[in-house]
C-alpha positions, 0 to 999 in steps of 0.5 A, a space after each residue: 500500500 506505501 509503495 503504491 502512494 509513493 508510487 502515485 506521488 511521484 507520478 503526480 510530482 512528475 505530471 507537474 513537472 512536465 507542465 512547468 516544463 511544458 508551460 515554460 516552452 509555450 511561454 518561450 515560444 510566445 515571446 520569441 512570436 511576439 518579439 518577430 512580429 514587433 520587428 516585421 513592418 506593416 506590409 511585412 506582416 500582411 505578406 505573412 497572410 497570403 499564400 501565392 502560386 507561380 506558373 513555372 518549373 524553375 526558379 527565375 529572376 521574376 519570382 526571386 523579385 516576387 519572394 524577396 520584396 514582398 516575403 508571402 508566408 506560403 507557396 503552393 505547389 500546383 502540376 504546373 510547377 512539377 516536373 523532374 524530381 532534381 528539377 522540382 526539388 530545386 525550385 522548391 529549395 530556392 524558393 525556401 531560400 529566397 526569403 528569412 521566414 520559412 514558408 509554408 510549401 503547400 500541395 493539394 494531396 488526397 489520393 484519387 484525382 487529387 495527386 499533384 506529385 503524379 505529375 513528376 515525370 521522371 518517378 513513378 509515386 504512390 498513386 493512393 486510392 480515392 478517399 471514398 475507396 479508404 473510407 469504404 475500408 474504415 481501418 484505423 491502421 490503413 488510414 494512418 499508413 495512408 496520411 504517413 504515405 502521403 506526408 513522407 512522399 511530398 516531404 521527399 520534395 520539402 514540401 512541409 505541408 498537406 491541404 487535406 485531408 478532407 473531413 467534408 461529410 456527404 453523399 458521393 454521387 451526388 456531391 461536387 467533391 465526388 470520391 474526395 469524401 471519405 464517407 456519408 458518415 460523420 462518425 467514419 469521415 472523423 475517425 479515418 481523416 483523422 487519423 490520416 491527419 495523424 499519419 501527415 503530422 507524425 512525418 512532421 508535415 503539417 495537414 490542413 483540415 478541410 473545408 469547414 463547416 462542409 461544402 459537400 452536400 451541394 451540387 455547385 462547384 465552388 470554382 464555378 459558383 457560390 454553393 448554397 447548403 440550407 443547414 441550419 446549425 443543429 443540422 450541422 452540429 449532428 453532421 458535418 460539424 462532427 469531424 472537425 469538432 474531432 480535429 479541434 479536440 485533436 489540437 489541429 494546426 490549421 484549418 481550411 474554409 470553404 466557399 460556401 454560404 450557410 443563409 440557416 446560419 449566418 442569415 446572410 450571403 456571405 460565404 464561410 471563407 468570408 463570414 465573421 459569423 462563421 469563422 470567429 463565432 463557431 469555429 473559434 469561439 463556440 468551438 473553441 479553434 485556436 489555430 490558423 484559418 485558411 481560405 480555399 483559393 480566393 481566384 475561385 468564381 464562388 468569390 470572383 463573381 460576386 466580390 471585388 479584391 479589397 472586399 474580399 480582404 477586408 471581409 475575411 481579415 474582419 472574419 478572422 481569417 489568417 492567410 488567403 490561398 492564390 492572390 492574382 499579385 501579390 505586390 497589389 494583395 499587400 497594397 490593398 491591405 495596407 491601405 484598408 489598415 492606413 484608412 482605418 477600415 481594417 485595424 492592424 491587431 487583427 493583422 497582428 493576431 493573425 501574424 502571431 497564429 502563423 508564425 506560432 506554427 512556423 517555428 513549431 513545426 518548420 525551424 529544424 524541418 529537413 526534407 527526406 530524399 528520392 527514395 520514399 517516392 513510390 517505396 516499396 514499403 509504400 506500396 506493400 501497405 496498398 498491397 495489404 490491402 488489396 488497392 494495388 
């Protein structure tokens, strides 16, 4: 019996232990965020909200200019910019290079139609099954294997971060997502994107969780139109809410907003990507949200069709929003923003809380972040894993 007590005092004695020292990392952490951020200029820290692409598969004198001068927070790696293994990789490693904050270097990477990295030409890689296809299976190992697959293989080019997997809950064959849903089941969507999302984190990839509150249950491509779902909130609290409540539970990083307008909820047109309703009073107050929000890309029509470049900013900066996918031009993206925070249209606190959010998870995750090498493409152990399963 003593040796039970002191068995549980030092158990209890090194729990404390561990959350003086853990408290004492998040305290380190935050005031070095705190000390950057006060030494970045205005137009420094709007860089750090936008996301941008580049047509090309080199590095050029255009895009260095682009990277140097106005220092986005992020890139996204689309088919247009893969080519060669060497090649891709090199335009990767230069674009890390042309800048002092680390960049997120993102893909869109599922499974199904959804590969960018099959666009190599010269390495054949793991061609993973659509998610309906995995979801269909619902095996927490498989699905772990799956995000580790996935995670491994981009991280092979230094790309450090996953948009997906997508926890988007609906029917197939009735969806514009088609098979990148995992399932018409909320319960199986969170266990298996969820432990996909593991599988990409546990190869130190950051995933992106994708696309609250749901844009499946809609016909509407977002790329072509602003969907309509008619859900009103407890609809979608016993639904399509379920799997990212799971993720914020599971302390997601980063989290993706869809286009799309809920009227039930928010009593307005507004799309979630833009709308204050949504992404400050549920994602992150009711739901309790404390990461990065993203938006789906802003040149999509769902947008373009029905707002102008400043709107859009000051919209979705006013909402919450931390960083905006694809600008047209970038140099312009930032003039916009400064001058709605010079007006006083936009208050730069909220530029600064949305700077703090990011780079809280740039120096967690990319400060020692060492990209792996040519052979995880298309391995043999990444493949035996299809072969367990019979998807290969």
């Amino acid at each position: 019996m003593i040796i039970l007590l002191l068995l549980s005092g030092c158990s209890v004695e090194n729990k404390q232990e561990n959350k003086e020292v853990e408290v004492s990392e998040t305290e380190l952490l935050n005031e070095k965020v705190l000390k950057k951020v006060e030494s970045l200029s205005l137009r420094e820290k709007i860089g750090q909200m936008f996301v941008i692409s580049y047509n090309t598969t080199k590095f050029d004198n255009k895009l260095y200019d682009i990277l140097s001068k106005n220092k986005p927070g992020g890139f996204i790696v689309m088919n247009y910019n893969i080519s060669t293994y060497e090649e891709t990789k090199i335009l990767i490693e230069n674009i890390h290079n042309a800048v002092s904050i680390p960049m997120f270097i993102a893909i869109d990477e599922e499974g199904g139609k959804v590969q960018r990295l099959k666009s190599l030409t010269d390495v054949s890689v793991t061609d993973i099954p659509d998610m309906f296809t995995i979801g269909s299976i619902n095996d927490d190992n498989l699905s772990y294997k799956i995000g580790k697959i996935i995670g491994e293989e981009v991280k092979s080019l230094g790309i450090n971060m996953v948009y997906g997997p997508v926890l988007d809950t609906g029917n197939y064959e009735t969806s514009s997502l088609k098979k990148r849903i995992i399932s018409f089941d909320p319960l199986i969507v969170k266990q298996v994107g969820l432990n996909i999302g593991k599988g990409i984190l546990d190869t130190g990839v950051i995933p992106v969780y994708k696309h609250f509150p749901g844009i499946a249950n809609t016909t509407v491509d977002s790329h072509l139109n602003l969907p309509v779902i008619e859900k009103t909130k407890e609809e979608l609290l016993k639904m399509e809410l379920i799997p990212f409540m799971e993720a914020i539970q599971n302390k997601a990083e980063v989290m993706m907003v869809g286009h799309v307008n809920y009227p039930n909820l928010t009593n307005d047109n507004i799309p979630s990507s833009l709308n204050k309703k949504i992404i400050t009073d549920l994602l992150r107050d009711e739901l309790g949200y404390h990461g990065i929000v993203v938006t789906d890309a802003i040149n999509m029509k769902a947008l373009t069709n029905n707002y102008t470049e400043p709107e859009i900013y000051e919209l979705g900066i006013k909402a919450g929003v931390d960083m905006f996918i694809m600008p047209n031009d970038l140099a312009k993206a930032i003039d916009i923003v400064e001058s709605l925070v010079n007006d006083g249209s936009i208050e730069e606190e909220l530029i600064n809380k949305a700077v703090i959010r990011i780079l809280k998870v740039k120096e967690k995750y990319l400060t020692n972040f060492q990209s792996l090498n040519k052979s995880y493409l298309g391995s043999n152990s990444h493949l035996k894993v299809l072969e367990d399963y019979n998807l290969k």
